[in-house]
C-alpha angles and dihedrals in degrees: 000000000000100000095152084065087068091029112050108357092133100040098038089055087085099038113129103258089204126114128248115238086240148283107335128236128254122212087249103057094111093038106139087205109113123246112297101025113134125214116244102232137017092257117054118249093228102056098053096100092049105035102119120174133218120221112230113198095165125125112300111231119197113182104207130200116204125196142183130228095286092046097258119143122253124221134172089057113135137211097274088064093063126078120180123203131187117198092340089311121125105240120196109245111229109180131032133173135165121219085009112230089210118128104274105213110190122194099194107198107198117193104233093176129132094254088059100038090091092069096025100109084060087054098047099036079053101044110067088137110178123223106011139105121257135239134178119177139188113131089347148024122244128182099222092174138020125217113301146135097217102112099197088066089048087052091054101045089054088055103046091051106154103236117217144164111252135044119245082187099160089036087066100049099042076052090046100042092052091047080062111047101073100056125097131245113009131353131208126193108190123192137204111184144129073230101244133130133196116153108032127126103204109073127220097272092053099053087050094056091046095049089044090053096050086046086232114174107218124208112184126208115198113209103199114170103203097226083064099044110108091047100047125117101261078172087069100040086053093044085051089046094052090046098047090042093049085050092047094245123120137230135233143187125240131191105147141010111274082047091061088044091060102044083057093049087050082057104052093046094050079055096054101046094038116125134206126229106180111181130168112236112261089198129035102170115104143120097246127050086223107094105193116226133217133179125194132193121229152176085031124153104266110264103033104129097202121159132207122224118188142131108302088229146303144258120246101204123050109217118228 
C-alpha cells in the first residue's frame, strides 16, 4: 500500500510540502474546436499577434545521472570529472553538488483510460508516490491531488482516479509540466501509460517544450499488457522515450507488478545519486533561444565505461 516508503523515502524527505493554487491553465482552455481536434501546428494560430517572450539569464542547472556498464547509478565522482558544454562552448561550472539537497516536487499522470483499466489496480496499489501532486488522464486531465506530502491524501486521491475511455496523453504532460515550473529545486514528472493518445489537444511538440521549459525530468513507465501487445500505439512509447531521454529521464516496461516495483526503485536510487552542475552561460548570441547542453565526463580509470544522462538544453524565453 505504501510503495514510496520503499521508492523514494530518501528523495521525497525534502520535497515542498506547499500546495499549488490549482490546475493550471493551457493556451487552449477557451479553444471553440470540438474533443479530439488537433491543432495544426505546434504553436496556435490565434496567439501569433500577442505572444511576447521573457529573457532568463539566470544559472543554468543541469541535474545529471551517471551510470556504469549494467545501468547502475555512480556515485563518489567530483567536479573535476565534469565538463559543460553550450553549443559546443565550454561553460565554468559554478555550482556542484553531489545527492542534491534541493526541494524535489513530483507531478505523478496517471492514464486512466479504458485501454489501461485492465492493469490499472497494479498501477494504483505501486504507485503510492509521497509529495507530489497527482494526475489521472483519459479524455481529460484532472488534477486529483495538489502538492502535498501528506500521504493520506495521496492515498485517497489514488483511490478515487476518474476512469474514462480515451487517452489526453500530451495534454497531461503540457498541465503537468506548468504545475511544475514554478516550483523551486528539482522537478520530477512521472508517467504511467500504454503510451497512446487519442484525444489531446496539445500535440507532441508542445508538451516537450513545456516540459523543457519546467525542467521537468521525465521518467516514463510503459504499462503493456501482453494480451494487447501487437496492437498497441509504438508511435506513443517512442514518442515517451524521446521525451524522457531529451529531459534526461529515462523510460521502463512494465507488464506486471514487480516489474513496475522495480522501475520506481530505479528511479529512487537515480534521485538520490543525481548531481548538479549550474553554470552561467559564457555566450548568449544565437539564432535560436534553445542552448543545447553536453556534459562530458574526464580525468576516469581507463576503461570505466560510465554514461551521462541530463536535459539536452534549455530555452532561454517563457512564453506567455
Amino acid at each position: 500500500m505504501k510503495i514510496l516508503s520503499a521508492m523514494l523515502l530518501l528523495a521525497v524527505a525534502v520535497c515542498h510540502a506547499q500546495s499549488s493554487s490549482g490546475v493550471p491553465k493551457p493556451p487552449w482552455v477557451n479553444d471553440s474546436k470540438p474533443p479530439g481536434t488537433k491543432p495544426s501546428s505546434t504553436k496556435p494560430a490565434e496567439q501569433n499577434d500577442d505572444t511576447t517572450f521573457k529573457v532568463d539569464v539566470k544559472l543554468v542547472n543541469v541535474f545529471v545521472t551517471v551510470t556504469d556498464e549494467r545501468g547502475a547509478p555512480v556515485a563518489g565522482l567530483s567536479k573535476d570529472n565534469f565538463q559543460v558544454l553550450e553549443d559546443g562552448d565550454l561553460q565554468k561550472i559554478s555550482v556542484f553538488d553531489k545527492e542534491s539537497e534541493l526541494p524535489l516536487s513530483i507531478v505523478l499522470d496517471i492514464d486512466t483510460s479504458l485501454s489501461t483499466r485492465r492493469v490499472l489496480p497494479l498501477e494504483l496499489n505501486s504507485a503510492r508516490l509521497d509529495g507530489l501532486s497527482l494526475y489521472g488522464f483519459s479524455e481529460v486531465v484532472d488534477q486529483v491531488v495538489q502538492f502535498t506530502a501528506d500521504l493520506k491524501t495521496i492515498d485517497r486521491g489514488i483511490d478515487h482516479l476518474p476512469l474514462g475511455a480515451a487517452t489526453a496523453l500530451y495534454d497531461a504532460i503540457y498541465l503537468g509540466a506548468e504545475a511544475l515550473d514554478g516550483r523551486q529545486g528539482r522537478k520530477v514528472m512521472v508517467v504511467i501509460t500504454d503510451g497512446g493518445d487519442t484525444v489531446s489537444k496539445m500535440d507532441y511538440q508542445q508538451a516537450v517544450r513545456a516540459a523543457q521549459i519546467s525542467e521537468a525530468i521525465v521518467y516514463s513507465i510503459i504499462v503493456v499488457p501482453i494480451e494487447a501487445s501487437a496492437g498497441r500505439d509504438t508511435g506513443g512509447e517512442h514518442a515517451l522515450i524521446q521525451l524522457s531521454e531529451d529531459t534526461g529521464g529515462k523510460y521502463f516496461y512494465a507488464t506486471t507488478l514487480p516489474e513496475l516495483d522495480r522501475a520506481f526503485h530505479t528511479i529512487s536510487d537515480e534521485l538520490r545519486t543525481q548531481y548538479l552542475l549550474a553554470y552561467y552561460p559564457a555566450r548568449r548570441i544565437a539564432d535560436s533561444d534553445f542552448r543545447r547542453i553536453e556534459v562530458k565526463l574526464a580525468g576516469l580509470t581507463s576503461g570505466s565505461d560510465y554514461k551521462t544522462r541530463h536535459r539536452t538544453g534549455y530555452y532561454t524565453s517563457k512564453l506567455h
